[in-house]
Residue frames relative to the residue before (quaternion, step in Angstrom):
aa qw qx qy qz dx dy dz
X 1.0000 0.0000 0.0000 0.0000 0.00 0.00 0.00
X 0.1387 -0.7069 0.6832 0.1197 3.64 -1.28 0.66
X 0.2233 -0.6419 0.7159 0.1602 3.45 -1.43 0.99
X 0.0158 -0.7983 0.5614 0.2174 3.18 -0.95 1.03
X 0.3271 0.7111 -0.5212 0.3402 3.36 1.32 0.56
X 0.7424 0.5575 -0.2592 0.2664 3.69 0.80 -0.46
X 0.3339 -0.8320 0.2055 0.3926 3.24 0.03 0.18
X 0.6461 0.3786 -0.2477 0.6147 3.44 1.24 0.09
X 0.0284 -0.8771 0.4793 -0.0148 3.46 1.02 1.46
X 0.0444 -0.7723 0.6333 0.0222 3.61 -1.03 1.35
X 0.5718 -0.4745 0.5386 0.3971 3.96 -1.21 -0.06
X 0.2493 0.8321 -0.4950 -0.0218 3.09 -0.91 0.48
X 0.6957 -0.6441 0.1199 0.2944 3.34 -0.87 1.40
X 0.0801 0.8067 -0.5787 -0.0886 4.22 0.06 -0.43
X 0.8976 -0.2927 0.1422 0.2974 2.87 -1.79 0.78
X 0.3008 -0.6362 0.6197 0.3475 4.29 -0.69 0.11
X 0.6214 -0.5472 0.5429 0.1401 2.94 -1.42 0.36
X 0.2950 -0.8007 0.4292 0.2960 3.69 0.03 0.90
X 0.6493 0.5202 -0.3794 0.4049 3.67 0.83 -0.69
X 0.7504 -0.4989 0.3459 0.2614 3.01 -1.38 0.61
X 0.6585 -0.5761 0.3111 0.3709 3.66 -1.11 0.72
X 0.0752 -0.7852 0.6106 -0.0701 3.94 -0.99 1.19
X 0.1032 -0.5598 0.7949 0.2101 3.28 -1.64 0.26
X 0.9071 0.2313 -0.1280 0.3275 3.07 -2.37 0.41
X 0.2851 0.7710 -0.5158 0.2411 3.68 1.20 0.88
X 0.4206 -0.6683 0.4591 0.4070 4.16 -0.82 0.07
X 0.0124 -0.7177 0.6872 0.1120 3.44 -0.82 0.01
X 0.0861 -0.7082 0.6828 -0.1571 3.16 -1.49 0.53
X 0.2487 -0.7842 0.5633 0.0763 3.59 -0.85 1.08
X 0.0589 0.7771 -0.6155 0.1176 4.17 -0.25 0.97
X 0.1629 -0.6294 0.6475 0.3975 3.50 -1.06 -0.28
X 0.3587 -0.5925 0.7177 0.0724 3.63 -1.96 0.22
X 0.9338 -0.2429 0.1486 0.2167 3.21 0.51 1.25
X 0.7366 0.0986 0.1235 0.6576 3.38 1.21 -1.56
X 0.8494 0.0254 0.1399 0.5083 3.88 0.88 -0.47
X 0.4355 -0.6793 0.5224 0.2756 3.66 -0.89 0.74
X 0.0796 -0.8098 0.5787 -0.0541 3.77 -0.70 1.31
X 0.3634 -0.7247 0.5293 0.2503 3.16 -1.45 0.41
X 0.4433 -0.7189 0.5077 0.1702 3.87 -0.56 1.13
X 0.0436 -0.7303 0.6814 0.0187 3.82 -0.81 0.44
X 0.2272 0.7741 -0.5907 0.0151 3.56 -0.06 1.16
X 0.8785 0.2975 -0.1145 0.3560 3.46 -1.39 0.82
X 0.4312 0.7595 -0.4778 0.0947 3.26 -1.03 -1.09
X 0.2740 -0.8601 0.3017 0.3070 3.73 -0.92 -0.39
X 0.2183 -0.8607 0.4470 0.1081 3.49 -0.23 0.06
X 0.4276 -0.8225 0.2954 0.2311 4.02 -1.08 0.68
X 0.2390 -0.8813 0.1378 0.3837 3.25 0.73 0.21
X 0.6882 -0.4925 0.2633 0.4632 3.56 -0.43 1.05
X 0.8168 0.3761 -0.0648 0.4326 4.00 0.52 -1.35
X 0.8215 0.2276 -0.1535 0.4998 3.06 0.53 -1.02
X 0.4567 -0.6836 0.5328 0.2006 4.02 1.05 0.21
X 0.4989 0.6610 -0.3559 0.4330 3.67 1.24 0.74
X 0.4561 -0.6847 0.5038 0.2633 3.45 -0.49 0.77
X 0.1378 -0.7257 0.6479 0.1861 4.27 -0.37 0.92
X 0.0922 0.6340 -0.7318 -0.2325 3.61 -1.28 -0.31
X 0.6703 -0.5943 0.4407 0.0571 2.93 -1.37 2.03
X 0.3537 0.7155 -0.5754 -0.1785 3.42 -1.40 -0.11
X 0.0400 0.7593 -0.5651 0.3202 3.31 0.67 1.47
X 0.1514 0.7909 -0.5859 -0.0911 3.63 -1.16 0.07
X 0.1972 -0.7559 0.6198 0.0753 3.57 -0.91 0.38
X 0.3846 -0.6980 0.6015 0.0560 3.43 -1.77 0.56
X 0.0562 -0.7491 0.6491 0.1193 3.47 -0.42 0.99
X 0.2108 -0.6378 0.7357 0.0870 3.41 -1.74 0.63
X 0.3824 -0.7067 0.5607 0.1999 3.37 -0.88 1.59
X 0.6866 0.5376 -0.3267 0.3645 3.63 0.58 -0.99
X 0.7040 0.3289 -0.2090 0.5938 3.62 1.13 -0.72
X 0.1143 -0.7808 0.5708 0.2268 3.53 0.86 -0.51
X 0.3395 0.5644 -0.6108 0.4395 3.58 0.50 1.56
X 0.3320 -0.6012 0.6867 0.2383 3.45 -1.80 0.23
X 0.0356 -0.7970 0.5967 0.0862 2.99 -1.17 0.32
X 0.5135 -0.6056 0.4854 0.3660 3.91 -1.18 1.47
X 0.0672 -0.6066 0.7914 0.0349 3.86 -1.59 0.92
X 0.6517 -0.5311 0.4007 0.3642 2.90 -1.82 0.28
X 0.8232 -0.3992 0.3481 0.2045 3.08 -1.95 0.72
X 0.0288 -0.5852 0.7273 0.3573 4.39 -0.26 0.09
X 0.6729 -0.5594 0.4124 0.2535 2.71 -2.02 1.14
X 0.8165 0.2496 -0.1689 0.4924 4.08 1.52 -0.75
X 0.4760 -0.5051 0.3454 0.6317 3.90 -0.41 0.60
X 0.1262 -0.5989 0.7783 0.1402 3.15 -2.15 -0.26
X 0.3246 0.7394 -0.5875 0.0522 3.59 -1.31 0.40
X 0.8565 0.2336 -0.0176 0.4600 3.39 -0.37 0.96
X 0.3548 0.6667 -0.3263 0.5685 2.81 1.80 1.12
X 0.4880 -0.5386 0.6140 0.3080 3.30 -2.03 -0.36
X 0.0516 0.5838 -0.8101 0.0166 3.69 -1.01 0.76
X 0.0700 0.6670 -0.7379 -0.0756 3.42 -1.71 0.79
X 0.6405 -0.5589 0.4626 0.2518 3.40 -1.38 0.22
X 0.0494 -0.8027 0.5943 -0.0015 3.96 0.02 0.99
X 0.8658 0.1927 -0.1029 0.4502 3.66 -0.79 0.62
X 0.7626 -0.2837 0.3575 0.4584 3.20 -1.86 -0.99
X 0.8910 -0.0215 0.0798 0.4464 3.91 0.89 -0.97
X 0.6090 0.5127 -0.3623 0.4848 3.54 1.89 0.62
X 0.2759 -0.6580 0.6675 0.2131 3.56 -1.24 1.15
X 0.2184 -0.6744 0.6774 0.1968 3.42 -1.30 0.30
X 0.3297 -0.8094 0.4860 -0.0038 3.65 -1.09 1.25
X 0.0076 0.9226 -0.3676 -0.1165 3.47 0.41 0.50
X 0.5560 -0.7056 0.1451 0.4147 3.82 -0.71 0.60
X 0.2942 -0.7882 0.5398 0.0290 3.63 -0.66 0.74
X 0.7073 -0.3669 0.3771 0.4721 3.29 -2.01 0.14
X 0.0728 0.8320 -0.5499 0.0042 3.91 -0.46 0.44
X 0.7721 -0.3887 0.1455 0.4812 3.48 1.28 0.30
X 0.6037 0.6509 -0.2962 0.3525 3.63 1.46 -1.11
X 0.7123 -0.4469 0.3378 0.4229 3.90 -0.85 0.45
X 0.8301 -0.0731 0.2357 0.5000 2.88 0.44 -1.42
X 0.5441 -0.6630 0.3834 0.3426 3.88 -0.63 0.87
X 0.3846 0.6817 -0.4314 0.4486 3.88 1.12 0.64
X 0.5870 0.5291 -0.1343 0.5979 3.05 1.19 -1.13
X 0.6633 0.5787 -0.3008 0.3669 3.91 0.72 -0.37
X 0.2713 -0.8306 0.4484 0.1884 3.68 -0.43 0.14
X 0.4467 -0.6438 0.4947 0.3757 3.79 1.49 0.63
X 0.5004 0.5063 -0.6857 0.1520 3.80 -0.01 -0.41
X 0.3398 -0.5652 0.7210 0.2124 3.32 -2.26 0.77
X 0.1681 -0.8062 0.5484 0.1450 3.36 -0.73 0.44
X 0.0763 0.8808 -0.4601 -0.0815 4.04 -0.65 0.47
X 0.5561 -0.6375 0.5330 0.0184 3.14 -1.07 1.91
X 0.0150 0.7077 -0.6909 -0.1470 3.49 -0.50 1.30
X 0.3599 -0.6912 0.5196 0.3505 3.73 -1.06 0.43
X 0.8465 0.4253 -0.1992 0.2509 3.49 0.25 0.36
X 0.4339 0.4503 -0.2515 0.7388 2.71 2.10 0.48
X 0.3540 -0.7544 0.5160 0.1983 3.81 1.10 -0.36
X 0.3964 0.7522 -0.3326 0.4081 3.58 1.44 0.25
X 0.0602 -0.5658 0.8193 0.0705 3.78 -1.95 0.38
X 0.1066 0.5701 -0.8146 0.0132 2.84 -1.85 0.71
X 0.5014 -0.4996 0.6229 0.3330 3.50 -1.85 0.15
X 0.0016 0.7173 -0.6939 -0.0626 3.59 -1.18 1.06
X 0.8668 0.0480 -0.0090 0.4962 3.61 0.36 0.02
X 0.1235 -0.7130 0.6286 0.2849 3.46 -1.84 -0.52
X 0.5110 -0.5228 0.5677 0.3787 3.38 -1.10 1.24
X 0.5188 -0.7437 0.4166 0.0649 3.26 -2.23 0.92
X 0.6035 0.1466 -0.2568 0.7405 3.03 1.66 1.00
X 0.7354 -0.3973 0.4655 0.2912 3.12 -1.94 0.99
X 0.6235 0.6929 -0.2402 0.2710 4.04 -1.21 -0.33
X 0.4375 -0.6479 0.5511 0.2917 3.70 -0.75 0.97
X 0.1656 -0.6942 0.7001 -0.0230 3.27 -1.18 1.60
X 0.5012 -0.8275 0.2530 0.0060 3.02 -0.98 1.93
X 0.6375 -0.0296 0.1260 0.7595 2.73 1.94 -1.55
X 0.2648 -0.6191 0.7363 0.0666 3.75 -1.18 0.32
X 0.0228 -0.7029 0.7092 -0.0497 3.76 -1.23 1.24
X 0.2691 -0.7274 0.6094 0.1645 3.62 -1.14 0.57
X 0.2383 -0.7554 0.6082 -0.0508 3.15 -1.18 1.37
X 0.7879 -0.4512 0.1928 0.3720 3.73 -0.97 0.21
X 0.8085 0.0974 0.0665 0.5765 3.26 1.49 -0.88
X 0.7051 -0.0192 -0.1025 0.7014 3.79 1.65 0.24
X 0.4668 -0.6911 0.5195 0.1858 3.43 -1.58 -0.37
X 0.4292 -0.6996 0.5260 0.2230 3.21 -1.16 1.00
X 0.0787 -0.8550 0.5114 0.0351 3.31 -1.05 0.54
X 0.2257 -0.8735 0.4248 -0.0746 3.22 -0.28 1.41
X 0.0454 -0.9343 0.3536 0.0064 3.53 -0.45 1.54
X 0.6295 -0.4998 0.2874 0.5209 3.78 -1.09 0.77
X 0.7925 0.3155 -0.3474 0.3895 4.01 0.26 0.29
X 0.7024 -0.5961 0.2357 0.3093 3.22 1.84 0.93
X 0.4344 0.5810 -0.4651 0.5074 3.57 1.69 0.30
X 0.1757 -0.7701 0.6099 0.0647 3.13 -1.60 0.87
X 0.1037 -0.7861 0.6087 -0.0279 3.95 -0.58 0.67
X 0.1249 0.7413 -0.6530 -0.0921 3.24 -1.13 0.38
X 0.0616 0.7607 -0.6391 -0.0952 3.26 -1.15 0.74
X 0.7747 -0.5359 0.3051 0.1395 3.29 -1.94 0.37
X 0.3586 -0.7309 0.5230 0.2523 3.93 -0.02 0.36
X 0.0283 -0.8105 0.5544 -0.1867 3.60 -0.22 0.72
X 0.1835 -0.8142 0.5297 0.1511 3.92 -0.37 1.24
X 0.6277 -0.6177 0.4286 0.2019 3.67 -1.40 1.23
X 0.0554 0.7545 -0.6243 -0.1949 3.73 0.09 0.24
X 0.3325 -0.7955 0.5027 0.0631 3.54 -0.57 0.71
X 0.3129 -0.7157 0.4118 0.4693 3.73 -0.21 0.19
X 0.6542 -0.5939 0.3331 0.3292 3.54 -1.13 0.35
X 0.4387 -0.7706 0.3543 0.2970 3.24 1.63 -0.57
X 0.5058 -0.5681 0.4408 0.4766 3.70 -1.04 1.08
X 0.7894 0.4262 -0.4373 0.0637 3.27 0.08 -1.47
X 0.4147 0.6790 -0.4082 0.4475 3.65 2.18 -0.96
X 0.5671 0.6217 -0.3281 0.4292 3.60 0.54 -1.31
X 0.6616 0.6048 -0.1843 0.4031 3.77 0.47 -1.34
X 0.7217 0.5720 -0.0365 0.3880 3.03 0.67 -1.58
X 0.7543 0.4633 -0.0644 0.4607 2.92 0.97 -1.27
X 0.5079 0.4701 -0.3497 0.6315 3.65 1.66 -0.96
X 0.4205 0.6440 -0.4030 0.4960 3.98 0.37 -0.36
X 0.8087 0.3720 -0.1952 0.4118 2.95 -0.50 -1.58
X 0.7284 0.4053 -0.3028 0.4620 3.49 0.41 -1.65
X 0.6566 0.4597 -0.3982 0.4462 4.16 0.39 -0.95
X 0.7170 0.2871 -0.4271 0.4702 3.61 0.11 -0.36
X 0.5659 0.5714 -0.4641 0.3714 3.97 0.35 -0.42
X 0.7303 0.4192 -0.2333 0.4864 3.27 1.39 -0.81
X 0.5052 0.6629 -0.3006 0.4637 3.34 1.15 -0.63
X 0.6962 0.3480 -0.2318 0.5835 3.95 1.20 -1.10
X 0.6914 0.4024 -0.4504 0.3965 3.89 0.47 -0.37
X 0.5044 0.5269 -0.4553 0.5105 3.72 1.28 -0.21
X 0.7331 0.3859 -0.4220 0.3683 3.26 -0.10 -1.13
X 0.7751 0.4526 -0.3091 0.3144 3.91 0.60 -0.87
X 0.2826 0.8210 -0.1974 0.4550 3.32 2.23 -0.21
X 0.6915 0.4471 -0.1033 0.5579 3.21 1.38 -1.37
X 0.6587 0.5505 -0.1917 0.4758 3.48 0.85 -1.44
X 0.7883 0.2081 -0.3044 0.4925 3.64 0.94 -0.58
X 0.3577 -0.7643 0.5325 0.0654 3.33 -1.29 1.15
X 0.7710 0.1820 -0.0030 0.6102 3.81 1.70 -1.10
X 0.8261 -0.1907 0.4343 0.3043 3.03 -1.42 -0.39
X 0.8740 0.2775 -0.0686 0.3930 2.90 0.37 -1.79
X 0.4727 0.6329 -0.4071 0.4586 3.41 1.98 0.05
X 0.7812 0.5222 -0.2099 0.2701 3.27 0.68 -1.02
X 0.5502 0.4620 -0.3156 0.6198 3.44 1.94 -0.91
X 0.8511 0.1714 -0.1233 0.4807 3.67 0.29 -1.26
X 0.4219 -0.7142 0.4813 0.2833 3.93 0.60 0.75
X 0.6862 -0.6097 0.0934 0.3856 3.55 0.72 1.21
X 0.5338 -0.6009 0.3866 0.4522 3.60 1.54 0.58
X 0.0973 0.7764 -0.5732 0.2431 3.12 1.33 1.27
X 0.5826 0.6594 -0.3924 0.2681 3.54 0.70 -1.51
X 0.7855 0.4192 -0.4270 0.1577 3.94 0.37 -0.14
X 0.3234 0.6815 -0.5972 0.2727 3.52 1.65 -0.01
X 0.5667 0.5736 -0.4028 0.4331 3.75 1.10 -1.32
X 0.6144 0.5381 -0.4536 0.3566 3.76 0.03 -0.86
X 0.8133 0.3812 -0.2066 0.3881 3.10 -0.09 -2.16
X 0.5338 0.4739 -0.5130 0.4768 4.32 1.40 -0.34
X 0.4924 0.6549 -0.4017 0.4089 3.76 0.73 -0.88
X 0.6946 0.5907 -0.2615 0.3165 3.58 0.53 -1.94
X 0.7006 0.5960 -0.1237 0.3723 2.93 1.09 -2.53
X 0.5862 0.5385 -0.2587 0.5472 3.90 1.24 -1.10
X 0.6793 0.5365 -0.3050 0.3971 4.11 0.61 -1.08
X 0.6769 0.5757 -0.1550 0.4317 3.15 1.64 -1.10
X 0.6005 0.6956 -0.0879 0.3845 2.82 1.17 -0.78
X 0.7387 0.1930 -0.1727 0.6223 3.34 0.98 -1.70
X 0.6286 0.6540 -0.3865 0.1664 3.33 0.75 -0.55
């Protein structure tokens, strides 16, 4: 790391990484909630015995303030040599990459997006051609995407309205029938004014049980 806030800026060393040794991993800087972090996603690596390329999907979280890593969940497909960029308040977006397959025909374009604070993946989309996407730039309203043979795309970011769902639906008739169900029943119970502000000066059966107990221990 280099502070260039300092004035006699030197390198200095920070925590290792706990996962095993990689080339060509993504990284990406988001916060999660409590602090801006640095993502490690993927990457690949050779394997000591068998002389086989691995591709990785492990990831980890570095805190600058603690200078610790920390294990996140798995993406659900390798990645290495790709574009992750930060979208929003707490999602990285992962795009598809070399991941081991012959050839990028064989690939399925899924983007994948990493909320940091739920510790979650889900599939949000698929990039609009097959192919290792190099870099990934954010723009006011979508993202440009920029591939290893120099094609460029941009496409648009566009929120999911989802349906609310019977069971939300369900819930909610519930809620609303029994709110009504208690302002009727008390509807009945109040005859005046003075029921409704002072609940008919019920309050002294409580007193005189209050009294009867004072008497008692005292």
């Amino acid at each position: 790391m280099l502070d260039l806030d300092r004035q006699n800026q030197q390198w200095q060393e920070l925590a290792i990484c706990p996962g095993p040794a990689r080339v060509a991993p993504l990284l990406c800087a988001q916060h999660n909630g409590r602090e801006n972090c640095l993502y490690l996603i993927g990457g690949k690596n050779k394997n000591a015995r068998t002389g086989k390329v691995e591709y990785l999907t492990d990831v980890y979280e570095y805190s600058l303030l603690n200078d610790s890593w920390t294990v996140k969940a798995d993406i659900p497909e390798p990645r290495a040599a790709s574009a992750a960029i930060d979208i929003g308040q707490s999602h990285i977006f992962v795009m598809d990459s070399e991941n081991g397959q012959e050839d990028f025909s064989a690939s399925n374009k899924t983007i994948y997006a990493y909320h940091t604070i739920t510790n979650t993946w889900r599939k949000i989309g698929t990039q609009p051609r097959f192919g290792q996407v190099s870099s990934a730039l954010k723009t006011d309203d979508g993202i440009i995407l920029l591939y290893s043979n120099q094609d460029i795309w941009q496409g648009r970011l566009t929120n999911s309205s989802g349906s609310f769902g019977i069971v939300n639906y369900t819930v909610l008739i519930v809620y609303l029938a029994a709110m009504m169900g208690v302002g009727f029943y008390f509807v009945n119970k109040n005859k005046n004014t003075d029921d409704y502000f002072r609940g008919g000066q019920q309050s002294w059966t409580i007193d005189n049980h209050i009294d009867d107990v004072i008497n008692i221990t005292a």
